[in-house]
Every structure is written in structure tokens, then in C-alpha cells.
N, C-alpha and C positions, 0 to 999 in steps of 0.2 A: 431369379428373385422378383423380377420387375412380372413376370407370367404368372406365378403366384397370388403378387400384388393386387393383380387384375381379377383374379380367378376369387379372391377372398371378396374384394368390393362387388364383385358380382351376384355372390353369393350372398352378401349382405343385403346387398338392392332386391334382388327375388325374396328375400324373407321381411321384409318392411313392405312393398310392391302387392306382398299375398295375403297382408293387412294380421289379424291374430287368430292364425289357425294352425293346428297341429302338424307337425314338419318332423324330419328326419335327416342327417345328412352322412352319408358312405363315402368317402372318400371326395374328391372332388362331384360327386351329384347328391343336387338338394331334391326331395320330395316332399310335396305338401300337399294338402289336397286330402290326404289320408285321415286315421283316425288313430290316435296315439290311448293306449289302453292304458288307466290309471290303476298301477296295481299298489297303491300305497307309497311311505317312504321306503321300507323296506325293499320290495320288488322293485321299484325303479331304479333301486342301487345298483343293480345285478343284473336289470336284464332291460332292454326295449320291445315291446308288446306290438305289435302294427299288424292293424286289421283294416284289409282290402275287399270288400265283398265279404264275403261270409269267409274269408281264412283267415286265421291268424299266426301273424310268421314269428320267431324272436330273436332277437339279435343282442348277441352280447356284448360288451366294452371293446370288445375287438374288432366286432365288426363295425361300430356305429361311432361315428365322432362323437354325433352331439342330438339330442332330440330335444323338443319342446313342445306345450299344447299351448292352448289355445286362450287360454288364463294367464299366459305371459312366465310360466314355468321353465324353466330350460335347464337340460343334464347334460354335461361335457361326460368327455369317459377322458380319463387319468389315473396315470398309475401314484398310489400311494403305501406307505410302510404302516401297515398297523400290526404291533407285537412281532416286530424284526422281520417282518414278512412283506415283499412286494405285491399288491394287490391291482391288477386292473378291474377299476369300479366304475360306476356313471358319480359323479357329483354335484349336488345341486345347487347351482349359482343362484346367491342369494344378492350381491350386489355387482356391480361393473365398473371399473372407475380405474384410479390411479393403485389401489386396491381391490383386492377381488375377494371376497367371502362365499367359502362352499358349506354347504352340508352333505354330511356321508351317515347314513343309518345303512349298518349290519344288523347280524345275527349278534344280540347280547352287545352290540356297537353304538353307542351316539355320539358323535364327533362334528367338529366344523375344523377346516382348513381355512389359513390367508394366504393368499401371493400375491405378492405386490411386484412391481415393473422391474426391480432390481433384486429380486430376491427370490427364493425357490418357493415351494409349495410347504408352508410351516402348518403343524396341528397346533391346533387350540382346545389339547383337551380338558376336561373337566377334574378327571384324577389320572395322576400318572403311577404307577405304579412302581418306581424308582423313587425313596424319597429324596428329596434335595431337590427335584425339577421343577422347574418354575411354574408357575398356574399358569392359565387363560390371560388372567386378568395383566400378569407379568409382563406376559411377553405382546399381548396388547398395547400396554404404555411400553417397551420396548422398541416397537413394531412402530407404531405411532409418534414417538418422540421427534420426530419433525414437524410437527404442531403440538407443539405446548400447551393451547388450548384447548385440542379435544384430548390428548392424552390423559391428563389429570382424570379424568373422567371415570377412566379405563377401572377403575375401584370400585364402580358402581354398577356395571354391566354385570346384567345376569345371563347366566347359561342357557339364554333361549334365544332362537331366532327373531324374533321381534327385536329383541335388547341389542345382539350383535349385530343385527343390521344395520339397525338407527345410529348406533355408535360410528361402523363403516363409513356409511351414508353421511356421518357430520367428517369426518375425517376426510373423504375425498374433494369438499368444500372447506374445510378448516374453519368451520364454523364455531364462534367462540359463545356456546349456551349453554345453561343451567340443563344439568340431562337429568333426564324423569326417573324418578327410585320409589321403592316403595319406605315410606314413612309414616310413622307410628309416635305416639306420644301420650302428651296431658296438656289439660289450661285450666284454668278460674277462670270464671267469668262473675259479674254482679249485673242484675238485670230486677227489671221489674216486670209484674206481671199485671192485667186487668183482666178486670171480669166487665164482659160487655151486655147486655139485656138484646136479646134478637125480636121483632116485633112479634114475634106469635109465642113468645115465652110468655106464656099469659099469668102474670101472679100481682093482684093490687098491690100488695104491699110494698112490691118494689118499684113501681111503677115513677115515683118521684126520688125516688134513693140515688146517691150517687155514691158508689162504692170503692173506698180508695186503692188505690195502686200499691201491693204489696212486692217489698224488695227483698230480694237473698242473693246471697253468693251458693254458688254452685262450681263443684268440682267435677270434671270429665275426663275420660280417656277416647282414645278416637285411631283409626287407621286409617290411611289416605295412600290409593292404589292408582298409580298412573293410569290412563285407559291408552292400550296400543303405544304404550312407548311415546307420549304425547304431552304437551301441554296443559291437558285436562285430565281430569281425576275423577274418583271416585271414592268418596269421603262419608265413613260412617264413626259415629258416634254413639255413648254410651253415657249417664248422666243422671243423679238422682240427687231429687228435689224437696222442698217442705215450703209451702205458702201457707198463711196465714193472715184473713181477710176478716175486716170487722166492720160494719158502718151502721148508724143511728139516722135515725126521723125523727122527726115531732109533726103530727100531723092531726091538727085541730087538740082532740081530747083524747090522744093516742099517742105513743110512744112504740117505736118499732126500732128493735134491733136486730142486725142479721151477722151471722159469725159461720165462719168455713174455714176448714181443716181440710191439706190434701198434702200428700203426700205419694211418688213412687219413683218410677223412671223415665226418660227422656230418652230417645231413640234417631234421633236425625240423620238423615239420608240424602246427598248432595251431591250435585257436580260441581266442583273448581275451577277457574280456569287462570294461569297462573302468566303475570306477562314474563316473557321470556327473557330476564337481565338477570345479569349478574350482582351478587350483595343485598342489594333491596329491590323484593318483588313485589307489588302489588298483584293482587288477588281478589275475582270475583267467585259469591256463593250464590246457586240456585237451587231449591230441591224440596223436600216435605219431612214431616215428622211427625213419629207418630207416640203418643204418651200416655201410660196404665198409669192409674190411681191404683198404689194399695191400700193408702188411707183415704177415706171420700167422707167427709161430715159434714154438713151445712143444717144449720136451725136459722127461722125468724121467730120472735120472741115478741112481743104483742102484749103492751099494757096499758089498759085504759083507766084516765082518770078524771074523778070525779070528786072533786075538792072536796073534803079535804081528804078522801081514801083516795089509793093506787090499786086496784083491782086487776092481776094478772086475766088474761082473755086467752088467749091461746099459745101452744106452742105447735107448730110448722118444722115438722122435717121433712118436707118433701124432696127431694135429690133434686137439685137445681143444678149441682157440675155432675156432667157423666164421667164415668168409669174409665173412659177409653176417649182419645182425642187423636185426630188427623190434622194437617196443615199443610202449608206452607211457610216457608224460611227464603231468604234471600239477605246478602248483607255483602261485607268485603273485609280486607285489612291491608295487612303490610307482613311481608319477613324479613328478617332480616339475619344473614348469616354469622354465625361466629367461630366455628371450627368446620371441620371435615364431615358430613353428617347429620349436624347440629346447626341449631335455628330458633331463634325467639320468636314468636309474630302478635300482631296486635288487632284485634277484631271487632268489628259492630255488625249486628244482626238483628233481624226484624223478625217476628213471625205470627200469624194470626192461625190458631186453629178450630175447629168446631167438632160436637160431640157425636158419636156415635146415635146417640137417641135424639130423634126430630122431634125439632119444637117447644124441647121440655130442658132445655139445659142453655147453660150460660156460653157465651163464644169466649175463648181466652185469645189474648194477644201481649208481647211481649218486646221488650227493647233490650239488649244484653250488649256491656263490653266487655272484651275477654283477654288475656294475654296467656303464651301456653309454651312449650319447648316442644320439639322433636327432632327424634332423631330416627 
């Protein structure tokens, strides 16, 4: 046991020693230095590829303990039951730890096994084919139920290697954090909107105008995609609007009014980044947006007078808001939990955008509070 002992530490120090390059190991001899052939998930399940010079040898789960390349990849070979059947396969360790998560891709197969330090090599499959047998997710919080902390969790984990990793990976640390899911919902918001004059928007008549801040409530739906099983997201939006914008002059022996109709959708596109607590999260937004007018109307109306007549002078439709609007957004909030899934949160948000057409159209900019659910 104790020659063993030595022979595994030795082996481990040759393979950290040879820094991350593709290796092999047959029985008690390590090889590295070689070139380990990527034949997919698939092919690596079943076979070891090792190419020396211009040949390429293959070595099946029988011959080969364990290989790995150079990306920090490694397949043990182990026997496992799939469909009452014993199979020796390669499998690909996905973590290390006080648990150990494999991946196995067959033929029409995608599976992940756990083994943990006191317990055999368990599947984790996705459908079982017997009804009554427990999910993934089941036997996860099962599996995990000595930590309480990251078990819970186990409901939330999806059937991908990303998800089961991260999950493992809190679990071998028993770390007690909100775990990344994807989530979907709605909010209201009420916000105001301005119309800003850019100095090469050349029009007199507006040149002295101050044009007021028009308000509305706006209703949204939105999807929000963890990025890599992470802390931060990726958050898009959906949202359709109607402003309406009026403001007057008096200027010498003139009277100017100006009036705008717009209407369509709102499109924003953000990254989140969410702190990592429990119950109440604060939450920062960075990102741009982009927004189609299907209604676009804007008149100035221009009447000049001369005591004691009021003499209309012109009307002005020249498109002063464009069509199409780009920006930027940045803002934050608060969530805050109340069931299994489910979340209220509370938001303020900035955004300045400018128009497609240079030169000739008004900047908009906006301040919005919002409150929303998802689940």
C-alpha cells in the first residue's frame, strides 16, 4: 500500500513537473511529451488516439487508465451500467474534489456520473426510462444534502456541463450563494423623456425653445440569461412606448409652437451584474438600446402678429426625431426574494440615445423607475 502510495505521488509530481501538456498513463508508466488526438466527445469516450511521429496508435479503456491534453481535459477509463449493461468507457472529469462529476457521451448517449468519497459511481441521468426513478436534480439534493446550503439549489441546475459543474464546484466548498438560473418576467416602469437640441441641429425656431419633459408609464417583458453559470447576465428587453411633446415661444412679433407624436418599440440590451447574497441583491446595469418609431410626427407652427391681426406664416414638418435611435443605458436596483423562483425588484435607469440621421434630429434622454416580478 505504502509502494503504491509513492508510485501515485510520483506520478502526480511528473504530471504538474510537465506543466499542461498532453499525457497518457498505462498502468504504472506516465507518458507526456506526446500529442493526445481530439476526436470529439464522442471518440474520446471509447478510444485514446496518441500520435508519436507520424503514427497513430489507439488505445482503448482497457489499455489506458487515464489521458489528458493540454487545455486541462482529463478521461479516466471506468466501468459503468448503462441499460443493465457493464461498459468500460473513458470519462470525462469534469470536477475533483470531495465529489467528483464525470461526463460520458455514447452512441444516442449523454450522461454525467457523481462519486463521491463514500459512495459508488452514481448516474445523473436526464430521462430514465423506468417511471418512478428519481431525476438528476433529485438525487443531486440527495447526494448533496450535507450541505444544506448548496443543496437547495439542486432545482435549479440544468443538464449542462456548465450548470453541473458550478453546482459541484459550490458544493465541494459548501458555499452558501444565490446560483445563476435563467429568468424571465415583466415590470412597469414611469420615466421621463427629453428632447435635447445637438449644436449642428440647425433650425431658428428652436433655437430659444425649451421643450418640456414628457412622462409615461411603460410596460415590458424581458429575459435575463446568466453568462457561463456566473454572476453576470445577459438581459434583453422588449417595451412599447407613446410620447407626446408640446412647447411654445413668444419671440418679438411671433409666436412658435412645436408638437411631436412618437410612438413604437424599445429594445435594450445589457449586461447585469448581480452581488452575490442571499434575500436582497443589489444589482448593476451596463449596456445600449436600440428604438424604431412607428409613429414619428413632429410640426412647428409659426404665427406672426401684427396688432391687431394674427397672420399664420408657416407650417414646418421637417423630421426633427429620427426613425431609429441607438444609446446607451446604465442604472441599478434591488431584488428581493419571496418564493422559490420568484422575485420582486426595484430599478432606476439612465439613458441617452442619438438618431440614426446626422445632424438633423433631436438627442433623446430619459430617467425611468421601475418595479417588475420574475420568475
Amino acid at each position: 500500500m505504502r509502494t503504491l502510495s509513492i508510485l501515485l505521488l510520483f506520478i502526480l509530481f511528473q504530471i504538474s513537473a510537465t506543466g499542461q501538456k498532453d499525457y497518457f498513463i498505462r498502468g504504472p508508466s506516465l507518458s507526456h511529451g506526446v500529442k493526445i488526438i481530439d476526436g470529439g466527445e464522442l471518440l474520446n469516450s471509447s478510444v485514446c488516439m496518441v500520435r508519436i511521429g507520424k503514427t497513430v496508435t489507439e488505445y482503448s479503456p482497457y489499455d489506458v487508465n487515464e489521458y489528458g491534453f493540454a487545455d486541462g481535459r482529463v478521461y479516466l477509463s471506468r466501468k459503468i451500467i448503462l441499460s443493465d449493461s457493464i461498459k468500460q468507457v473513458f470519462l470525462e472529469r469534469l470536477t475533483s474534489g470531495n465529489a467528483t462529476l464525470y461526463f460520458y457521451r455514447g452512441q444516442g448517449c449523454r450522461t454525467f456520473f457523481l462519486e463521491k468519497e463514500d459512495s459508488v459511481l452514481t448516474e445523473l441521468a436526464d430521462k430514465w426510462e423506468n417511471k418512478g426513478e428519481p431525476g438528476y436534480r433529485e438525487k443531486l439534493h440527495e447526494m448533496t444534502s450535507d450541505c444544506p446550503e448548496v443543496s437547495t439549489a439542486a432545482r435549479l441546475v440544468t443538464y449542462k456541463k456548465a450548470s453541473l459543474t458550478k453546482f459541484i464546484e459550490r458544493y465541494d466548498r459548501c458555499v452558501k450563494r444565490p446560483f445563476p438560473y435563467l429568468k424571465y418576467g415583466f415590470f412597469v416602469s414611469y420615466g421621463t423623456t427629453r428632447l435635447i437640441k445637438p449644436a449642428d441641429l440647425n433650425h431658428p425656431s428652436l433655437d430659444q425653445m425649451d421643450i418640456p419633459r414628457d412622462g409615461n408609464w411603460v410596460f415590458s417583458i424581458f429575459i435575463d440569461y446568466p453568462i457561463l453559470v456566473s454572476d453576470f447576465s445577459l438581459c434583453n428587453e422588449l417595451s412599447f412606448f407613446q410620447y407626446d411633446f408640446s412647447a411654445s415661444e413668444h419671440i418679438e412679433n411671433k409666436d412658435i409652437d412645436f408638437v411631436a407624436n412618437v410612438s413604437g418599440f424599445n429594445l435594450p440590451f445589457f449586461i447585469r451584474y448581480r452581488l452575490p447574497i442571499h434575500k436582497i441583491r443589489p444589482y448593476l446595469n451596463t449596456g445600449g438600446m436600440y428604438t424604431y418609431h412607428l409613429k414619428n410626427e413632429s410640426t412647428i407652427y409659426e404665427a406672426f402678429i401684427d396688432q391687431p391681426v394674427v397672420t399664420t406664416g408657416y407650417v414646418d414638418e421637417t423630421q426633427l426625431i429620427s426613425d431609429q435611435y441607438i444609446g446607451y443605458i446604465f442604472g441599478g436596483g434591488l431584488e428581493y426574494d419571496i418564493l422559490f423562483r420568484k422575485s420582486v425588484f426595484f430599478e432606476i435607469r439612465y439613458r441617452q440615445q442619438y438618431g440614426f440621421s446626422e445632424g438633423n434630429s433631436f438627442v433623446m434622454s430619459g430617467l425611468s423607475f421601475s418595479a417588475g416580478f420574475h420568475f
